[in-house]
C-alpha positions as semicolon CSV with decimal commas, in nm:
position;residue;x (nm);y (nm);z (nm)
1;X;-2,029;3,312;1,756
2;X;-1,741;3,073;1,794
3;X;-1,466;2,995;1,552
4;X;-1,432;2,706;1,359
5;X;-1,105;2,601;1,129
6;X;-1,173;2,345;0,875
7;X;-0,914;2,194;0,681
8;X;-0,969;1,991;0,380
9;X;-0,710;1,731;0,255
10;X;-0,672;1,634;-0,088
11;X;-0,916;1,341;-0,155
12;X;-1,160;1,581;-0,019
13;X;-1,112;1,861;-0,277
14;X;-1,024;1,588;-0,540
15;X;-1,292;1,697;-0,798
16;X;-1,580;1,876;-0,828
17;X;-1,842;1,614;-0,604
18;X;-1,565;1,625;-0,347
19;X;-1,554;2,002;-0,342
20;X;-1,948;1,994;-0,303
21;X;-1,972;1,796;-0,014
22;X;-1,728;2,038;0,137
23;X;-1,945;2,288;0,084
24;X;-2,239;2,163;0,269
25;X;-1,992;2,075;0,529
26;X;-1,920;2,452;0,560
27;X;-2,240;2,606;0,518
28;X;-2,374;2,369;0,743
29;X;-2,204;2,548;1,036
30;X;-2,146;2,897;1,023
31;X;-1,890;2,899;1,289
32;X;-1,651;2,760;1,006
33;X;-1,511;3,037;0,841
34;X;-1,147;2,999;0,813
35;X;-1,129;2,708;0,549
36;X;-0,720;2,542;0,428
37;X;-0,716;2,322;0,155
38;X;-0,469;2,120;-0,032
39;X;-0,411;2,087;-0,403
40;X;-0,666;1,822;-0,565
41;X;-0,590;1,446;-0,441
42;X;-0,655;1,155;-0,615
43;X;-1,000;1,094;-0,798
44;X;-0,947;0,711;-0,819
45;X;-0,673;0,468;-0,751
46;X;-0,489;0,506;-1,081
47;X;-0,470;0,897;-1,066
48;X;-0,228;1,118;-1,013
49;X;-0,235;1,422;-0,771
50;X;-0,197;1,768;-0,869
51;X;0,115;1,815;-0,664
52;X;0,273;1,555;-0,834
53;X;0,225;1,639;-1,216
54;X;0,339;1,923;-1,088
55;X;0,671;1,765;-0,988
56;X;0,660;1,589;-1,310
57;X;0,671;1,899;-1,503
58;X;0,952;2,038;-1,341
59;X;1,151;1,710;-1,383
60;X;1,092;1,729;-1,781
61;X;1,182;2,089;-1,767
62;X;1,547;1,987;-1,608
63;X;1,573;1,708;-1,897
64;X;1,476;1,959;-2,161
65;X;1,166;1,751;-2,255
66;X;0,869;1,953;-2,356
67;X;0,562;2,015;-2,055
68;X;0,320;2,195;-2,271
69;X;0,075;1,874;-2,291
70;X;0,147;1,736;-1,920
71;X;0,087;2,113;-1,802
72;X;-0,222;2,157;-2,022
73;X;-0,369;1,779;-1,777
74;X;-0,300;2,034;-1,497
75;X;-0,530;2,323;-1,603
76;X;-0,744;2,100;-1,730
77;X;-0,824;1,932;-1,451
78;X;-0,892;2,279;-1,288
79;X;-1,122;2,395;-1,518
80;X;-1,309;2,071;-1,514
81;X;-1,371;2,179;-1,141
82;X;-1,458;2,493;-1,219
83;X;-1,687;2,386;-1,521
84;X;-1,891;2,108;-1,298
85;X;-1,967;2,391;-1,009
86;X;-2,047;2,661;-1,276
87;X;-1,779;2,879;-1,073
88;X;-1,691;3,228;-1,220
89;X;-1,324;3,292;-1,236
90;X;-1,121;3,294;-1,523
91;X;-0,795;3,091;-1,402
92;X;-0,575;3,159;-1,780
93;X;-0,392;3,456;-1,603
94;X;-0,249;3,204;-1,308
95;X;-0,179;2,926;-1,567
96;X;0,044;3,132;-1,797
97;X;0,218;3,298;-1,467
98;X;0,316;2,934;-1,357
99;X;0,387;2,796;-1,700
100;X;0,648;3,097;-1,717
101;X;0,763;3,059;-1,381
102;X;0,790;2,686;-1,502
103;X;0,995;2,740;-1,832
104;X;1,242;2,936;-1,629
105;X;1,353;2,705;-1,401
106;X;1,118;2,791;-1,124
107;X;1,201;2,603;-0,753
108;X;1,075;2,288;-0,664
109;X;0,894;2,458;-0,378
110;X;0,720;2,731;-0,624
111;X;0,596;2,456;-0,837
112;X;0,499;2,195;-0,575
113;X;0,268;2,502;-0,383
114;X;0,086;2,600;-0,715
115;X;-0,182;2,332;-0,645
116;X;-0,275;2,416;-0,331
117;X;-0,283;2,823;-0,449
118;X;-0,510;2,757;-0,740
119;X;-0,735;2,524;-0,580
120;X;-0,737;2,830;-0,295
121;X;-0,848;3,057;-0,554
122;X;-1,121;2,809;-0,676
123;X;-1,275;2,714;-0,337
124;X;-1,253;3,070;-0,201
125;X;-1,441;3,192;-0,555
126;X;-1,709;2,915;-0,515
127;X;-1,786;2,968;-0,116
128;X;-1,776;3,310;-0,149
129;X;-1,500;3,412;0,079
130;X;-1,193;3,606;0,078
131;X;-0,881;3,436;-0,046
132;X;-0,544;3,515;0,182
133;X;-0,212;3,423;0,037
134;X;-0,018;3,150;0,222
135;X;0,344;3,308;0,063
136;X;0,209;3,640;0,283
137;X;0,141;3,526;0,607
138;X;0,347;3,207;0,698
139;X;0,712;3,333;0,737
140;X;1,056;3,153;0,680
141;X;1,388;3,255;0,743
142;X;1,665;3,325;0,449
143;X;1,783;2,954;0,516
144;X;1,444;2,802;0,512
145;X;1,349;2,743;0,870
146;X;1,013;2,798;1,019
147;X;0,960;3,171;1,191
148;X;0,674;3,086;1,418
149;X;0,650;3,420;1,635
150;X;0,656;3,641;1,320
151;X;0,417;3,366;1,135
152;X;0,163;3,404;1,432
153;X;0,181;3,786;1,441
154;X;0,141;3,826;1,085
155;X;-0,145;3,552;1,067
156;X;-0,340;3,707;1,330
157;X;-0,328;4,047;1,236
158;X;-0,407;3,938;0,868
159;X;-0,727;3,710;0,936
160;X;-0,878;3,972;1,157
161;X;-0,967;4,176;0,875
162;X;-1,126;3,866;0,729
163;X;-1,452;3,758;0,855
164;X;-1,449;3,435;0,626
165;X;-1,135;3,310;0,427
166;X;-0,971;3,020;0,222
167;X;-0,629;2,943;0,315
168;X;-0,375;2,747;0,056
169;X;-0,218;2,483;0,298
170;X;0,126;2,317;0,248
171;X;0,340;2,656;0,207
172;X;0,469;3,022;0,303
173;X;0,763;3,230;0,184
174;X;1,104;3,367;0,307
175;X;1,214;3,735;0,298
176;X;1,267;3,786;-0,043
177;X;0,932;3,662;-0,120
178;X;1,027;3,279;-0,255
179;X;0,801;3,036;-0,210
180;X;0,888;2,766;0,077
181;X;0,734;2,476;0,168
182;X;0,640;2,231;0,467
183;X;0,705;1,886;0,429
184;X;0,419;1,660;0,221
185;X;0,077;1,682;0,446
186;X;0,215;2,034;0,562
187;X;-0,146;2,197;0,489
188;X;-0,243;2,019;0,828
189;X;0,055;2,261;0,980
190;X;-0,115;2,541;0,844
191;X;-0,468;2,463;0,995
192;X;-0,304;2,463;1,285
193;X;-0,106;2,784;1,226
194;X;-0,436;2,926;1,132
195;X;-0,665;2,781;1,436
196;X;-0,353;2,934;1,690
197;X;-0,387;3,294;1,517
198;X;-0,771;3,312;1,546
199;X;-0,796;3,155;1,893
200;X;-1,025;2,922;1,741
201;X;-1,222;2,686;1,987
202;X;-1,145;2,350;1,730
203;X;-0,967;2,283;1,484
204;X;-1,119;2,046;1,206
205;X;-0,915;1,828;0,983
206;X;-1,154;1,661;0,720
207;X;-0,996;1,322;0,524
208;X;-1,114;1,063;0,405
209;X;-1,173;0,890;0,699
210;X;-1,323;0,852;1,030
211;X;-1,070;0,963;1,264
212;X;-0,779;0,702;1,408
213;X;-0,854;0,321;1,446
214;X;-0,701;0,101;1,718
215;X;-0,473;-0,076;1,502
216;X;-0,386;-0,080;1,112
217;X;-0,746;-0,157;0,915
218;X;-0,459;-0,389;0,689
219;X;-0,372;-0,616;0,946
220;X;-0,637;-0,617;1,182
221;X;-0,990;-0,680;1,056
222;X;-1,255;-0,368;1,181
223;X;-1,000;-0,245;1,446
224;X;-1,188;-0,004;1,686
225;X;-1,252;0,364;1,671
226;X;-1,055;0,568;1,859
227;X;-1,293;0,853;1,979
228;X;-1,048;1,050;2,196
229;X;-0,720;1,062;2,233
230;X;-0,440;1,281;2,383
231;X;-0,160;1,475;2,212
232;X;0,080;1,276;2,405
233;X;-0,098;0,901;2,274
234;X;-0,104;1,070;1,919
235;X;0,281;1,163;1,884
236;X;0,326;0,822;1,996
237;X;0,137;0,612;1,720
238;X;0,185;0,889;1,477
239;X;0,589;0,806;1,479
240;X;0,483;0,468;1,482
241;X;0,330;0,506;1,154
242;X;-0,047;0,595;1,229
243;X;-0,043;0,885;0,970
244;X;-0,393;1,069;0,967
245;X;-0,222;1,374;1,089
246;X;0,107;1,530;1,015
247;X;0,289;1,521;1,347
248;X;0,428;1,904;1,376
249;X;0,057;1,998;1,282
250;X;0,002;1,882;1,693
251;X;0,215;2,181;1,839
252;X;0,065;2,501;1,773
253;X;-0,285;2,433;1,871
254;X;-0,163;2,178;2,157
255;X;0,045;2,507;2,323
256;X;-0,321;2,715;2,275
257;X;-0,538;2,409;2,424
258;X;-0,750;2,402;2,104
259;X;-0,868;2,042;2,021
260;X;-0,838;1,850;1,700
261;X;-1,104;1,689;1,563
262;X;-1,028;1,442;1,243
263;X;-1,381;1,410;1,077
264;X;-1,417;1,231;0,743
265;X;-1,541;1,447;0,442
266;X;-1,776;1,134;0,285
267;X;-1,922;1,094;0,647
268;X;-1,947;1,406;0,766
269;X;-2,207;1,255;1,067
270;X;-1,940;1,037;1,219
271;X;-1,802;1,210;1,530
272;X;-1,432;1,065;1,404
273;X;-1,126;1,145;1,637
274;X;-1,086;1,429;1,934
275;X;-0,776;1,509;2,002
276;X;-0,709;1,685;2,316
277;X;-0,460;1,788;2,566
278;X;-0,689;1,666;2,864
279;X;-0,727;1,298;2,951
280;X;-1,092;1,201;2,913
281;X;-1,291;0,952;3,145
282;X;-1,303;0,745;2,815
283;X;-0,934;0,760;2,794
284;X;-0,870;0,652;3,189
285;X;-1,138;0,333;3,129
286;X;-0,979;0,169;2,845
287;X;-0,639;-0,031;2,871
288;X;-0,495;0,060;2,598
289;X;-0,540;0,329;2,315
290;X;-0,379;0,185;1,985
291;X;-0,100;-0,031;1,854
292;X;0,109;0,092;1,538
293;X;0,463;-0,044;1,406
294;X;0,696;-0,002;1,164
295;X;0,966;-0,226;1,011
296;X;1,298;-0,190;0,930
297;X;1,563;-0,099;1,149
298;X;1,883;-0,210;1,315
299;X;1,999;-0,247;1,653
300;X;2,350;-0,211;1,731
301;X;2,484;-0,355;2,056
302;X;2,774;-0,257;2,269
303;X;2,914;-0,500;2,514
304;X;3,133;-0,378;2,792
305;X;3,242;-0,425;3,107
306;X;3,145;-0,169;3,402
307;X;2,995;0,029;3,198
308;X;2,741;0,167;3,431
309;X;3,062;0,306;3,584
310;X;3,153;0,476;3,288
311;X;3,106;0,839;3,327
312;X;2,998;0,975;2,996
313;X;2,955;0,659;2,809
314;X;2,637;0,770;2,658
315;X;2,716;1,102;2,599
316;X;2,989;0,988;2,372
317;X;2,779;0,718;2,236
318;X;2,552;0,982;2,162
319;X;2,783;1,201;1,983
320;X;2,923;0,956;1,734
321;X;2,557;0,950;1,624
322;X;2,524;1,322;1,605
323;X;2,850;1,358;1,425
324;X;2,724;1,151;1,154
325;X;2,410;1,296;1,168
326;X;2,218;0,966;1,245
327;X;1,903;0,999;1,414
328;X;1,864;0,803;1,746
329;X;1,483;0,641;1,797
330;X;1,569;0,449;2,112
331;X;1,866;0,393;2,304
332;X;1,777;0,112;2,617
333;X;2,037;0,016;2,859
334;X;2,157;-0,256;3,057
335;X;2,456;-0,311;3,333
336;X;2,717;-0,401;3,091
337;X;2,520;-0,290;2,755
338;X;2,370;-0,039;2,584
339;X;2,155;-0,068;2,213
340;X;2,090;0,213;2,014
341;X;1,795;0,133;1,721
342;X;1,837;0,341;1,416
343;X;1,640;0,302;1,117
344;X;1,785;0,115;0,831
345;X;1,691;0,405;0,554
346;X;1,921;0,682;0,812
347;X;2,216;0,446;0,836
348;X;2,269;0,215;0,585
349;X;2,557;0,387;0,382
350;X;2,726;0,479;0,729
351;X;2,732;0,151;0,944
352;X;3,105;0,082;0,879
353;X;3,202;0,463;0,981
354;X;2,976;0,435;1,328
355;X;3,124;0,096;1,367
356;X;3,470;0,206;1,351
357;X;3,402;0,538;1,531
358;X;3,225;0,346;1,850
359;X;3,549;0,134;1,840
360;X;3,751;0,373;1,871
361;X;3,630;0,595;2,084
362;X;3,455;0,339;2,331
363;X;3,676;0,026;2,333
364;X;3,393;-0,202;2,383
365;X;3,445;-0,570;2,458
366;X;3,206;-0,663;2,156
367;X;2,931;-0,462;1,903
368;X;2,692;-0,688;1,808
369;X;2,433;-0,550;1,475
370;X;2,081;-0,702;1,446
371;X;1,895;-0,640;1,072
372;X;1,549;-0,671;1,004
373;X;1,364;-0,574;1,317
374;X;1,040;-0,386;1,334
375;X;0,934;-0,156;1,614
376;X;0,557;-0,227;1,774
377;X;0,397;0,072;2,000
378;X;0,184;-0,043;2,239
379;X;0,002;0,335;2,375
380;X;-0,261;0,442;2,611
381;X;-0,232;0,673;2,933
382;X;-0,453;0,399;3,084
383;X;-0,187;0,165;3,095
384;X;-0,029;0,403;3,354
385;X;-0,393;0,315;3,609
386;X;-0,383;-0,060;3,493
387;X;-0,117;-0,328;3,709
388;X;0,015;-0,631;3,439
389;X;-0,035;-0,439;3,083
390;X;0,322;-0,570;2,980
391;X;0,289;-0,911;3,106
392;X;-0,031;-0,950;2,848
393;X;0,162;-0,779;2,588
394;X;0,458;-1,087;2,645
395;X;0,234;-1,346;2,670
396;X;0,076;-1,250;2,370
397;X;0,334;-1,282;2,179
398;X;0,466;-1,545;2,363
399;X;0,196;-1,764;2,249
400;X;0,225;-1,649;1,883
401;X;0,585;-1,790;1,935
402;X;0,738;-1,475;1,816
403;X;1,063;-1,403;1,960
404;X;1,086;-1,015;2,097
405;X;1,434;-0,863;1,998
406;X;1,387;-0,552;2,249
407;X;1,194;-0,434;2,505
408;X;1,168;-0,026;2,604
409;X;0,899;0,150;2,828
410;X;0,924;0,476;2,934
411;X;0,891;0,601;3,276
412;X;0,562;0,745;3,191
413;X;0,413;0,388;3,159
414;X;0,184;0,545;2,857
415;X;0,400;0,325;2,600
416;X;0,495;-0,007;2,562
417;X;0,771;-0,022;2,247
418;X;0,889;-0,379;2,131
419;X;1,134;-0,513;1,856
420;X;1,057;-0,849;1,646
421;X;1,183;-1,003;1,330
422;X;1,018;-0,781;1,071
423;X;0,840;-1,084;0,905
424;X;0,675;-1,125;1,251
425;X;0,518;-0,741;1,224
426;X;0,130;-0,825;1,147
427;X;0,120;-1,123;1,336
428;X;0,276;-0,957;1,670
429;X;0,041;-0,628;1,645
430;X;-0,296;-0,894;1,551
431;X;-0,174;-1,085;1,862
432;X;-0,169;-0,810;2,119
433;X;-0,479;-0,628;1,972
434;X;-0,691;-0,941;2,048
435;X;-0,534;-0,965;2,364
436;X;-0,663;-0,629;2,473
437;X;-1,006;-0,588;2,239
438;X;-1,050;-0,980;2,174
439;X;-1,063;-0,984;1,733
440;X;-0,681;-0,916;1,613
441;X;-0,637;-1,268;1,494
442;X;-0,869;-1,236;1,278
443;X;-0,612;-1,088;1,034
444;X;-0,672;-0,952;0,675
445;X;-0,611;-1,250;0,414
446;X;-0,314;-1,133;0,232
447;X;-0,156;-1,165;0,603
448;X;-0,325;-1,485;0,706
């Protein structure tokens, strides 16, 4: 029997109807048996998460405001889950551990995993299988950083004794037993943590929706399906802001050569999104992939002349940035000029000090700073097979009338990345979709 590891997001384990159809996702398929869930999502648009009354707690807690009503929602909401699937487990112990924990100033990680544990302790109860402690198999260091050799030793030799098992998502612990956390959507890392350690043949991600479309469903009116796609297209449009799938949840199963596949909890019969580390026939016949952008960053210009002669001009260019601990997201070049695009929210409050570092230690002729631009990703490892790609993406946009800011391909020719005027975002990604599929002008109304 092959292995299956399914991980369920939080509008999927929302409430009780959610948590159902999980089930007959699961028993459906016996080769599922390692299950990671996140704490309860939204049940409608006004909600609130688990995770985050959880966070609200501990912020009244710091302003010595009472949480004994807010914290009673919490459990409440747990045992309505556990009341509408008749489930046998009596939860009070866990509640008055974390409403201690709570009342003595408990870490932000402690109290931000606690939805994810008890809704661990839930599912596992209600499927029948064993329940395995995130804070006991997914190792940190002292100062907080990921241990992935120990992690994968520990996991593996800790899910063999489990035949079936539910898996809290989202967190692990460091030596002294402390609860640390991933970033938010971190309970995708630990499906893929978990689908490394049992050499599983795929690993499932189940949302609330069907996989990755084309282009942004809010700009673009019924944007393709993307069926398959590679780990390489996927980091690409996933930085660009095509978030199905947290991004560092791609690296342990790519290094194994186990596929993702993101399948959509309220359609379970939809085939949704394959992600692989092989390029498909599929992939090789289409042009492009997807488009996904983001607004909001700056490009700062330096003017200088012979700078291509300049040994270590970009070395030092580079350094101011890491001195000030500004992240770089592209850095194109020309003879006499080099831009470096930063994003506005990781530079704001330090553009006078890189200004008057690159000054100083460059001497340029002129720095020249452009606000307001947006970044467009144009991906698909069948541009590489495919002669005049870029030309349609500039003439596209060319007869939109929308100015491009920046240009940047990489030598791989899977990516095309532009810059516009941020107010020219929807238009520019509508305009090269329908060059490419034919029906991205036909644009959402609140962009029309």
């Amino acid at each position: 029997m092959g292995i299956k590891v399914a991980k369920f997001g939080g509008s999927s384990v929302a409430d009780g109807i959610q948590i159902s159809k999980m089930r007959d996702i699961i028993v459906a398929d016996p080769e599922r048996r390692y299950i990671i869930v996140s704490a309860p999502g939204k049940r409608f648009e006004k909600d609130n998460k688990v995770t985050d009354l959880l966070y609200s707690c501990r912020e009244q807690i710091n302003q010595n405001l009472p949480i004994d009503q807010l914290f009673q929602v919490i459990c409440d909401r747990f045992n309505s889950i556990k009341m509408n699937l008749d489930i046998d487990i009596d939860l009070q112990k866990e509640f008055d551990i974390i409403l201690d924990h709570l009342k003595s100033n408990a870490s932000a990680d402690y109290v931000a995993s606690r939805g994810e544990y008890l809704n661990a302790k839930l599912i596992a109860k209600y499927l029948g299988f064993d329940f395995v402690d995130s804070a006991e198999v997914i190792k940190f260091n002292e100062h907080g950083k990921f241990q992935d050799k120990e992690t994968n030793a520990v996991l593996s030799a800790e899910l063999a004794k489990h035949e079936y098992a539910v898996i809290p998502g989202f967190f692990g612990s460091r030596p002294d037993g402390r609860v640390k956390t991933f970033s938010r959507g971190g309970s995708d890392v630990t499906g893929a943590l978990v689908a490394r350690a049992v050499h599983a043949d795929v690993y499932e991600n189940w949302t609330d929706v069907s996989g990755f479309l084309a282009a942004d469903p809010r700009i673009v009116k019924d944007p393709k399906p993307i069926h398959t796609i590679t780990y390489k297209e996927l980091r690409e449009l996933s930085y660009m802001g095509a978030n199905v799938l947290h991004e560092s949840a791609v690296f342990p199963v790519k290094g194994a050569k186990i596929p993702i596949n993101i399948r959509n909890t309220n359609d379970p019969e939809d085939r949704g999104t394959m992600i692989t580390d092989e390029v498909s026939e599929e992939a090789r016949e289409r042009v492009i992939t997807g488009i996904a952008g983001h607004k909001d960053f700056k490009v700062i210009t330096i003017y200088k002349d012979r700078l291509n002669d300049e040994i270590g001009f970009l070395r030092r260019l580079s350094a101011i940035f890491e001195d000030l601990k500004i992240e770089i997201e592209h850095m194109p070049t020309g003879i006499d000029t080099v831009s470096v695009i930063v994003a506005n929210a990781n530079i704001d409050d330090k553009l006078d000090d890189v200004l008057d570092e690159i000054d100083r230690r460059l001497q340029p002729d002129s720095i020249d700073v452009f606000d307001d631009i947006a970044l467009i990703a144009t991906v698909g490892v069948g541009m590489s097979f495919r002669p005049g790609v870029s030309a349609k993406v500039f003439t596209a946009l060319a007869e939109e009338h929308i100015n491009i800011r920046m240009i940047d391909q990489g030598s791989s020719e899977m990516n095309i990345i532009i810059g516009v005027n941020n107010q020219d975002l929807e238009r520019a990604i509508a305009s090269i979709y329908d060059a490419f599929e034919g029906s991205g002008k036909d644009l959402k109304a609140h962009f029309s």
